[in-house]
C-alpha positions in Angstrom: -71.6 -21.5 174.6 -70.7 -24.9 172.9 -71.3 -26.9 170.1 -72.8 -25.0 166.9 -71.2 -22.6 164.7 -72.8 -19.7 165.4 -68.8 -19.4 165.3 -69.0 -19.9 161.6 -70.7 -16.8 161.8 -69.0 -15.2 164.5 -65.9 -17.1 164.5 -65.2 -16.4 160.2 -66.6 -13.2 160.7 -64.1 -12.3 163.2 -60.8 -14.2 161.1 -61.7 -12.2 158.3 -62.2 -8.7 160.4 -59.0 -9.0 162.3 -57.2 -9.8 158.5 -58.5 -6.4 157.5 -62.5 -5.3 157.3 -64.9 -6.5 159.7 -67.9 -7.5 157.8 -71.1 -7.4 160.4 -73.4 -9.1 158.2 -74.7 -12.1 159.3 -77.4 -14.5 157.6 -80.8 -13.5 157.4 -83.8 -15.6 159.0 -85.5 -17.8 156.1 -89.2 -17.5 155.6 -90.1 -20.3 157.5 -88.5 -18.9 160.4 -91.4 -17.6 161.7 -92.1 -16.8 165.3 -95.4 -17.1 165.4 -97.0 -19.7 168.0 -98.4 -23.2 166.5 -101.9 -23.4 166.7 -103.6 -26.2 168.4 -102.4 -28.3 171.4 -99.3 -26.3 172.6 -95.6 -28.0 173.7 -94.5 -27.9 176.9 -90.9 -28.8 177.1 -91.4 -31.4 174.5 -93.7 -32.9 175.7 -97.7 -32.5 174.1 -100.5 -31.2 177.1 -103.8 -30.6 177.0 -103.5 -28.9 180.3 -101.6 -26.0 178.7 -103.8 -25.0 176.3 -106.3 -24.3 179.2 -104.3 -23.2 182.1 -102.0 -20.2 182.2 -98.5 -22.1 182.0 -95.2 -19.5 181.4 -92.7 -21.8 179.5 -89.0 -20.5 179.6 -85.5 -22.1 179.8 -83.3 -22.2 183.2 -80.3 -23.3 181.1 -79.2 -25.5 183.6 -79.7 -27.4 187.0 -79.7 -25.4 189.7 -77.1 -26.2 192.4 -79.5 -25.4 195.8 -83.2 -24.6 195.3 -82.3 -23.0 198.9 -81.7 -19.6 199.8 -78.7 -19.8 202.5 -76.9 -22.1 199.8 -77.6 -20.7 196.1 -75.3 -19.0 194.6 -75.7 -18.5 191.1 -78.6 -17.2 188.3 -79.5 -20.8 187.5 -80.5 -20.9 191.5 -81.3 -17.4 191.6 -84.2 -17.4 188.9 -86.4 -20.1 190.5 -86.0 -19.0 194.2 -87.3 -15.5 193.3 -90.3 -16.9 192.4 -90.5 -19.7 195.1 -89.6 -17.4 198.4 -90.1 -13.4 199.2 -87.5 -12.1 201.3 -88.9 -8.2 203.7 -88.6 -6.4 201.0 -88.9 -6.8 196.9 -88.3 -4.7 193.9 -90.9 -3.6 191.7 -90.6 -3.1 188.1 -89.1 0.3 188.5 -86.3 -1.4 190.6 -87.3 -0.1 193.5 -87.7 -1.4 197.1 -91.5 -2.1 198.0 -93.1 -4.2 201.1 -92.3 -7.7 200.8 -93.3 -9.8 203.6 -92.7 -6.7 205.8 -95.4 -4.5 205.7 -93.2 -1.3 206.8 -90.4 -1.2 209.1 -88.0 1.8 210.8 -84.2 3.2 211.1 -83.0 4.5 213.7 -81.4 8.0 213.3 -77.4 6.8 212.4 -78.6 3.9 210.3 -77.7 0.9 212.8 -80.4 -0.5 213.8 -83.4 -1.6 211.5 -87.0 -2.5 212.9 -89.2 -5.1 210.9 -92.5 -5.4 211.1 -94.4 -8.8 209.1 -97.7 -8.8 207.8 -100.0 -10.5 209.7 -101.4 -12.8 207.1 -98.5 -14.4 205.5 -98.1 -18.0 205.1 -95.6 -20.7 203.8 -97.3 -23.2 201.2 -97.3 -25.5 203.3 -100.0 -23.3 205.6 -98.1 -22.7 208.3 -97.4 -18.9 209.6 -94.2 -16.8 208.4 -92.8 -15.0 211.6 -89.6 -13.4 212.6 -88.6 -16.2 213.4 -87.8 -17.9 210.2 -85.9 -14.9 209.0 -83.8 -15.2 212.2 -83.5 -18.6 211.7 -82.8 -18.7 208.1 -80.0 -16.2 208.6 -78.3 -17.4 211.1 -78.2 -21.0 209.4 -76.6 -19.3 206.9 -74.3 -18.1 209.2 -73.4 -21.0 210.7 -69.8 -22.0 209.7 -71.0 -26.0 209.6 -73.0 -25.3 207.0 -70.4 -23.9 204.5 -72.3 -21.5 202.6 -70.6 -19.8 200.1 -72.7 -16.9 200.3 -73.0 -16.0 204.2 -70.9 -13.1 203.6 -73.0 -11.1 202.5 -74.8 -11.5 205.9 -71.9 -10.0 207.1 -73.1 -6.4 207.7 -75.1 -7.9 210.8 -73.3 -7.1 213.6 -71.2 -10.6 215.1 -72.0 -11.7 211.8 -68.7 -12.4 210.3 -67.3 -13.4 213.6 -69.7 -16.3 214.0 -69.3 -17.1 210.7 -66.0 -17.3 210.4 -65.1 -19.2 213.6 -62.3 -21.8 213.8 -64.6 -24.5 215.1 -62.1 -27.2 214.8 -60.6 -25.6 218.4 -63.3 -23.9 219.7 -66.2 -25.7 222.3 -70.1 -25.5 221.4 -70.5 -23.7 223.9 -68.2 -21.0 222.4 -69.9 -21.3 218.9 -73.5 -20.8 220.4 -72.2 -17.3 222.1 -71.1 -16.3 219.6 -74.0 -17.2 217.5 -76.0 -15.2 220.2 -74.1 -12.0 219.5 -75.3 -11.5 216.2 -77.2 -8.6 215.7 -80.6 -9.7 214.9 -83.7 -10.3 217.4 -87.0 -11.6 217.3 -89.0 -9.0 219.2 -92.5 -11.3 218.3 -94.0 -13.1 216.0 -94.4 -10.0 213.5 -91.4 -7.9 214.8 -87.4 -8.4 213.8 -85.2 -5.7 215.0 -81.4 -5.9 213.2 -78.6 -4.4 213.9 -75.6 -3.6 211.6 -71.6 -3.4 212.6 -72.1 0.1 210.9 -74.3 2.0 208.9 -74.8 0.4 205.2 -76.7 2.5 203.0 -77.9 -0.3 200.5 -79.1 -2.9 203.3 -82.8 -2.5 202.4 -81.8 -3.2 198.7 -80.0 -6.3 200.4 -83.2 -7.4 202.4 -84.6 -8.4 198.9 -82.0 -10.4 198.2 -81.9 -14.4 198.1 -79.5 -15.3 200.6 -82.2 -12.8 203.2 -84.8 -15.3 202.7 -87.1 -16.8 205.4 -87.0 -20.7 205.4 -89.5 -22.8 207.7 -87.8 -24.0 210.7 -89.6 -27.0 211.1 -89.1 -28.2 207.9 -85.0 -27.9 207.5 -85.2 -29.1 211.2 -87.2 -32.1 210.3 -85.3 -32.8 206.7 -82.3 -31.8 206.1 -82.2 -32.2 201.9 -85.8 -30.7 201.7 -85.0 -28.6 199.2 -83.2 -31.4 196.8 -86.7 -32.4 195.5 -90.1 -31.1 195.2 -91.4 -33.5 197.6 -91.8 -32.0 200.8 -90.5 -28.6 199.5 -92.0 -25.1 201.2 -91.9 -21.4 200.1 -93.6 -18.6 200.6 -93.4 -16.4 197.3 -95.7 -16.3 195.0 -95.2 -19.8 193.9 -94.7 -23.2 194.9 -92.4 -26.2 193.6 -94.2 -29.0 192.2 -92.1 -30.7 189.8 -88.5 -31.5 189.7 -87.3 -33.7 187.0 -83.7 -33.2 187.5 -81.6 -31.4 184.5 -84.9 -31.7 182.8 -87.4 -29.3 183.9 -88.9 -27.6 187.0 -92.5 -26.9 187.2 -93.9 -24.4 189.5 -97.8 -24.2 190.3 -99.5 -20.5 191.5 -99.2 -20.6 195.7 -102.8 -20.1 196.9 -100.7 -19.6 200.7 -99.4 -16.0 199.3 -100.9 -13.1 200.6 -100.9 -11.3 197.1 -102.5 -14.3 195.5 -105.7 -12.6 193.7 -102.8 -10.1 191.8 -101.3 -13.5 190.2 -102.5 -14.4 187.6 -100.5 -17.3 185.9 -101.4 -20.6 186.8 -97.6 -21.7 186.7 -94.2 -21.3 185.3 -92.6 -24.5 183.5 -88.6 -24.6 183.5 -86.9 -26.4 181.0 -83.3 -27.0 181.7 -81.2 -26.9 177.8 -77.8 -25.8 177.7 -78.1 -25.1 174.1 -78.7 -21.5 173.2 -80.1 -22.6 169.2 -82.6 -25.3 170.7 -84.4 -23.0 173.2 -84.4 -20.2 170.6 -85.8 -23.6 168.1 -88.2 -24.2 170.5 -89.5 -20.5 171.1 -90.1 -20.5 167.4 -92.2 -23.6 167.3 -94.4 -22.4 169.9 -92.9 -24.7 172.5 -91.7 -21.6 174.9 -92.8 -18.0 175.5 -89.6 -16.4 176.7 -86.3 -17.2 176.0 -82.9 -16.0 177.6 -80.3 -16.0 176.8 -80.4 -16.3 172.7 -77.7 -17.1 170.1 -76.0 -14.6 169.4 -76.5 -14.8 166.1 -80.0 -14.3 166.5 -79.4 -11.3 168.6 -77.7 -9.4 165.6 -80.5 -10.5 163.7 -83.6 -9.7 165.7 -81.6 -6.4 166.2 -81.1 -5.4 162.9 -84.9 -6.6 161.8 -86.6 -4.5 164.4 -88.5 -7.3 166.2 -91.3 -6.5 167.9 -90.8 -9.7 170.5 -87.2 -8.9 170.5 -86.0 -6.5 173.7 -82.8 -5.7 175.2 -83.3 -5.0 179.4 -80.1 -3.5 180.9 -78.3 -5.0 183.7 -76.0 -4.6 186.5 -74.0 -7.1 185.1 -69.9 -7.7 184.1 -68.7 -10.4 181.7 -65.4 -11.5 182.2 -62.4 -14.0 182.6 -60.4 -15.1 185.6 -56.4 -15.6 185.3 -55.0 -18.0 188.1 -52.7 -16.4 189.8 -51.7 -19.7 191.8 -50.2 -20.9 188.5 -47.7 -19.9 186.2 -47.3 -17.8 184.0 -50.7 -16.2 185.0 -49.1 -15.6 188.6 -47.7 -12.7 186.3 -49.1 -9.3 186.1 -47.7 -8.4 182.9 -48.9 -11.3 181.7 -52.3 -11.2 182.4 -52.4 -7.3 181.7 -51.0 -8.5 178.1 -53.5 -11.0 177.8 -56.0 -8.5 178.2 -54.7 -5.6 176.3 -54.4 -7.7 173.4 -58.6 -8.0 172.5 -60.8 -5.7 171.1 -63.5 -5.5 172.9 -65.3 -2.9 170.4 -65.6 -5.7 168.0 -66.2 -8.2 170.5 -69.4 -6.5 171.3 -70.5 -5.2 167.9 -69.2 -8.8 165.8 -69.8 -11.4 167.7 -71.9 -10.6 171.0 -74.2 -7.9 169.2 -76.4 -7.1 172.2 -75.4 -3.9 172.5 -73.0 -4.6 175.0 -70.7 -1.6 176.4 -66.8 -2.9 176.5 -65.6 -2.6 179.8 -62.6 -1.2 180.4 -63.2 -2.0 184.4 -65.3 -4.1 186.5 -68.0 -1.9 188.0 -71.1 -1.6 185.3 -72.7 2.0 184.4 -76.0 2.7 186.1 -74.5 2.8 189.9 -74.6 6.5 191.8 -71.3 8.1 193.0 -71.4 10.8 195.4 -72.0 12.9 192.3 -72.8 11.4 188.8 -72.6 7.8 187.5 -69.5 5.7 189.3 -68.3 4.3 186.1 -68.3 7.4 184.2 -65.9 9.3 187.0 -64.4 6.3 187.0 -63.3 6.3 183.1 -61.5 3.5 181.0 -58.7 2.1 183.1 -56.9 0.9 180.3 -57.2 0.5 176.5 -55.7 -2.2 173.7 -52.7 -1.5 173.1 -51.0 -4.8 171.3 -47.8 -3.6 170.7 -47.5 -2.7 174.6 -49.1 -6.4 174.9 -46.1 -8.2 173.0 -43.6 -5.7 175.6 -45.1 -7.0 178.5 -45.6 -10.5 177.9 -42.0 -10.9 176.3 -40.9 -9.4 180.1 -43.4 -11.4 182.0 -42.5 -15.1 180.6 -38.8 -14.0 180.7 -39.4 -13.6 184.5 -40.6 -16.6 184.3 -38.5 -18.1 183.3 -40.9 -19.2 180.1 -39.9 -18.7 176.9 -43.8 -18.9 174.9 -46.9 -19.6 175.7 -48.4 -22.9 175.1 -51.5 -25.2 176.4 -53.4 -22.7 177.7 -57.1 -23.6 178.0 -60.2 -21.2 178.3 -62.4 -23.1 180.1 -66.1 -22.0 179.7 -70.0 -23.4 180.5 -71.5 -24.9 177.7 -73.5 -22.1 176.0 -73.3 -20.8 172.0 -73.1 -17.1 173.4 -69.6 -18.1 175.3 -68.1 -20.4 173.2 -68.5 -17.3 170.3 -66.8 -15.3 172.7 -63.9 -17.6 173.8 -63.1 -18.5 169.8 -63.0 -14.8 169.2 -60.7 -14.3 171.8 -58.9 -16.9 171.2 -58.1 -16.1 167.6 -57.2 -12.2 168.6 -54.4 -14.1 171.2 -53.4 -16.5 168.5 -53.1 -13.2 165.8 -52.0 -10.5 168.3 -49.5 -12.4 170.3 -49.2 -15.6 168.9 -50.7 -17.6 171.3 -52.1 -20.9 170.6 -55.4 -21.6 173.0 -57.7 -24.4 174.0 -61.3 -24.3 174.1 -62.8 -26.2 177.0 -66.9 -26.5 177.9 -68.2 -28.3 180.9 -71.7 -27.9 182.5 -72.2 -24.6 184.7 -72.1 -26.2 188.1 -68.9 -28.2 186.7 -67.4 -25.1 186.1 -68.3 -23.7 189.6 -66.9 -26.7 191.2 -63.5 -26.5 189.5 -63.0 -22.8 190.5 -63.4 -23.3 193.2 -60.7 -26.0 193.5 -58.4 -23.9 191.2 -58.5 -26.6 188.5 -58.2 -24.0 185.2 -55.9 -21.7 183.6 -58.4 -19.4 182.3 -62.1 -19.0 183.0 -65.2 -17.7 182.1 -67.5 -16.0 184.9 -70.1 -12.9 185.1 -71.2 -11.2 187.8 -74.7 -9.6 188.7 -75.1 -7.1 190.8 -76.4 -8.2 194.0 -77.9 -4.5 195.3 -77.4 -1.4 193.3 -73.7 -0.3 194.5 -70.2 -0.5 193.6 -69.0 -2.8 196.6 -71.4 -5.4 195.2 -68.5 -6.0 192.5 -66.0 -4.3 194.7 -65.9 -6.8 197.4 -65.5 -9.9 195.4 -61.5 -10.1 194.9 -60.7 -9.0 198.5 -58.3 -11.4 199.8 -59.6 -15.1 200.5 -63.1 -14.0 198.9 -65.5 -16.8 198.7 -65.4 -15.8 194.8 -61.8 -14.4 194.5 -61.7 -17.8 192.4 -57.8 -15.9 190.7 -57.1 -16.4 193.9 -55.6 -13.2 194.1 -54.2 -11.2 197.1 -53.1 -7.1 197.3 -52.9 -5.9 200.9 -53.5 -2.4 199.1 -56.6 -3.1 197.3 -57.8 -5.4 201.3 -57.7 -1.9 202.4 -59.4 0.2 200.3 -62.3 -2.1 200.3 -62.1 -1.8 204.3 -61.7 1.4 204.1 -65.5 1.9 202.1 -67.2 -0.3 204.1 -66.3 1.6 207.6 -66.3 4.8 206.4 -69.1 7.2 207.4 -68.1 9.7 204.3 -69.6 9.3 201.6 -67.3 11.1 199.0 -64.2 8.9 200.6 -66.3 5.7 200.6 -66.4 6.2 196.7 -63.0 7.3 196.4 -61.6 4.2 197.9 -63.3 1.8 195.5 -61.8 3.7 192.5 -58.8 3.6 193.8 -59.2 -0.4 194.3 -60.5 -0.3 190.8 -57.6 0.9 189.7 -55.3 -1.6 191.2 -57.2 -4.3 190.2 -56.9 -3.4 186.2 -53.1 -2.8 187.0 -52.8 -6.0 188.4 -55.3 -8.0 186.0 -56.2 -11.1 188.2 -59.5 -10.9 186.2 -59.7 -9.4 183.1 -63.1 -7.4 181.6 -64.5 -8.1 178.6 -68.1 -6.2 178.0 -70.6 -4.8 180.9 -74.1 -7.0 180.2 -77.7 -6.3 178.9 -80.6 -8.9 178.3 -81.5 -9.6 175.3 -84.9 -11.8 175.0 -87.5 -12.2 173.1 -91.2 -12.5 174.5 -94.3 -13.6 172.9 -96.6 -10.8 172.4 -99.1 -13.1 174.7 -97.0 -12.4 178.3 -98.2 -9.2 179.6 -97.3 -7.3 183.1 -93.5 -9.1 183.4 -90.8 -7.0 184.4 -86.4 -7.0 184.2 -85.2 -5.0 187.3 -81.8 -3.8 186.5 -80.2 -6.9 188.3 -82.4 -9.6 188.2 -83.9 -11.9 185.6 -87.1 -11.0 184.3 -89.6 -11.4 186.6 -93.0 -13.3 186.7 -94.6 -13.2 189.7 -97.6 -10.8 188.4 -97.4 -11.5 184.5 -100.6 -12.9 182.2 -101.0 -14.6 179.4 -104.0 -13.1 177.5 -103.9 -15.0 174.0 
């Protein structure tokens, strides 16, 4: 994203493909680009230790700040990344992706799927020593729950029978007396200390996946009941992953130190994991080279094409559950336009996107649900096909119609407004010049921090904007569910009673075969009407020091730590 030409590379390369050829050379990686580690007294972050060069210190780059270091209020991958090393939620994934004991050492369904029975371990501890119980799960979700806190993520609480009612109650005209009944109808119950019985508004056949997720975290009563901003600093933080927050030097680094609380402690074998916090794709990717980090995601893109095309053993592409795209606003001409924002996005190739400029071996996407996700029979995505193609003569038709309806007669001042990464701002430039050749429109480039970004989506304060989307649990809905009318991140603050009800429709539905039909049916509408507009379906491309054995990359997560080594 931002600031370096890495669009010199991408950028020229892409003026002089769309004038005729596209040439996908880019420039090779001097001799003294060497990723080998310095010898001696290692960097960490910058900054010369001793202590790393003894102890077992992971050094990687969270990009930037995260917003809440707390599970009922993150909401994004610079939150995310931390927290799944800091807390464990019933269940985890393994490195096969798969759902294992978390805190829970087993549990049981009843026979239609509604009611779910969780049984703890019985030697599980927060860092700070005290017991985990049911209680802080039931706790933790109904804080999340409750509509004075305001998180943004509650919904997906929401399969918890009362759930969304609680959640969602007008508590500007209704008593506390109200608010605390209905708080008491939703469906989860501390049996005892060890037991947790849930139950659903229907049967949801992903919710153990969802039990693993962040915003299904336990946190320690006591503590958010005592401190309110405990988890703004390290100070007085508690967790009960594998790890424990030491160190927060805010927008500079995180440090996190091995928890000797966690019950899997002897299978952990790092001493801790140091994040840095650098927006700039080139400097991490400097710094990785210098010996300074051990993992770095995500890299230039430049790099990517290189390390690709140089068969680098530290190199590796993970896939992902993952969707890169752009919002329209739809509150604000001419993007309130269909045609135009299905012109916008019909004019881009997303073939040389992916191959030119993104080189990760990215997939174009064509829709918004990523490959890898089960229909009823075969992969969703592939019954699902391309819902459109490029077409720019049919682009120049439909935005001529759509700014005549609007009265407009061109396009001007329009602003893609991104967060401040190399990898984006290559992306964005490309795009911008395919607009500026293909329909002779004339774009801005705008980069602000992530969490700057966030906040101005929120508020509707763009034209055009970046976003991505990770899966959340391995199924369609988990993309499905995010433009549905009033949708805590519809941020094109779109609306189709249509689509509202297809989405409804697959998450009451006890048939499996229309469950599945109904989201491609949404699908469809959504690429007809365009309120976002897809640009390539993720992987991960890192690179990893041939040091850092036992990590894993579940198919929607980062890579994951909690049981890696470094054996130098």
């Amino acid at each position: 994203m931002n600031k370096r030409f890495i669009v010199v590379i991408g950028l020229m390369m892409l003026v002089i493909g769309l004038a005729g050829c596209f040439d996908g050379s880019t420039d090779n990686v001097g001799e003294d680009d060497s990723t080998s580690t310095s010898s001696g007294e290692e960097e960490n972050g910058g900054e010369t230790t001793k202590e790393d060069a003894e102890d077992k210190i992971l050094r990687l780059n969270n990009s930037s700040e995260p917003g809440a270091l707390h599970p009922g209020l993150a909401e994004g991958t610079h939150d995310s990344w931390p927290l799944t090393h800091l807390f464990e939620g019933l269940t985890k994934k393994n490195a096969d992706g798969e759902i294992e004991p978390g805190m829970a050492e087993k549990w049981e369904t009843s026979e239609d799927g509604m009611e779910w029975t969780f049984f703890l371990k019985g030697d599980v501890q927060w860092s700070n020593g005290d017991p985990v119980t049911a209680h802080d799960f039931a706790y933790a979700w109904l804080h999340a729950l409750d509509p004075n806190v305001g998180s943004t993520y509650a919904y997906q609480l929401y399969y918890l029978k009362g759930a969304e009612a609680y959640n969602s109650a007008d508590i500007d005209n209704m008593s506390e007396d109200e608010l605390q009944q209905l708080k008491g109808q939703v469906g989860v119950e501390v049996l005892d200390d060890q037991t947790l019985k849930v139950t659903l508004e229907k049967p949801t056949p992903y919710f153990l996946d969802l039990t693993s997720f962040y915003t299904y975290y336990p946190i320690n009563k006591k503590v958010q009941e005592d401190n309110a901003t405990w988890f703004q600093e390290a100070e007085g933080y508690v967790s009960n992953g594998a790890f424990k927050l030491t160190e927060w030097n805010h927008k500079e680094n995180i440090m996190l130190e091995k928890n000797d609380n966690y019950y899997d402690k002897d299978l952990v074998h790092l001493d801790g994991i140091h994040f840095v916090m650098i927006e700039e794709a080139s400097t991490t990717w400097q710094m990785y080279r210098n010996g300074e980090l051990d993992y770095v995601y995500p890299l230039p893109q430049d790099v990517v094409g290189e390390l690709s095309s140089a068969d680098d053993p530290e190199f590796n592409i993970a896939s992902d559950l993952a969707t890169y795209y752009y919002n329209f606003n739809t509150e604000k001409k001419p993007f309130n336009n269909a045609k135009v924002r299905k012109a916008l996005s019909m004019a881009i190739d997303r073939e040389q996107l992916v191959e030119f400029v993104a080189q990760g071996g990215q997939t174009p996407a064509y829709g918004v649900v990523p490959g890898g996700i089960n229909d009823v029979d075969g992969d969703f995505r592939d019954n699902g096909g391309e819902l459109f193609e490029m077409d720019v003569e049919q682009a120049k038709q439909l935005l001529e119609e759509g700014l005549a309806e609007e009265g407009i007669d061109s396009m001007d001042k329009v602003t893609i407004l991104y967060n401040t990464d190399e990898g984006h701002q290559a992306i964005a430039a490309a795009i911008q010049e395919m607009w500026r050749k293909n329909l002779g429109i004339q774009s801005k480039l705008e980069n602000v921090e992530f969490q700057v970004k966030l906040d101005r989506e929120k508020a509707g304060d763009f034209l055009i904007s970046r976003a991505g989307w990770v899966g959340d649990y391995v199924d369609p809905m988990t993309f499905m569910d995010l433009w549905v009318t009033d949708g805590p991140y519809n941020d094109a603050n779109w609306s189709n009673e249509e689509y509202d009800t297809l989405i409804q429709t697959a998450k009451t539905t006890m048939d499996p075969a229309e469950r599945m039909d109904a989201m491609h049916k949404a699908e469809q509408i959504l690429m007809d009407e365009m309120p976002v507009m897809p640009i390539y379906f993720y992987t991960k491309p890192y690179t990893v020091k041939p040091y850092v054995k036992n990590m894993y990359t579940p198919i929607n997560k980062y890579s994951q730590f909690h049981y890696a080594n470094i054996e130098k």
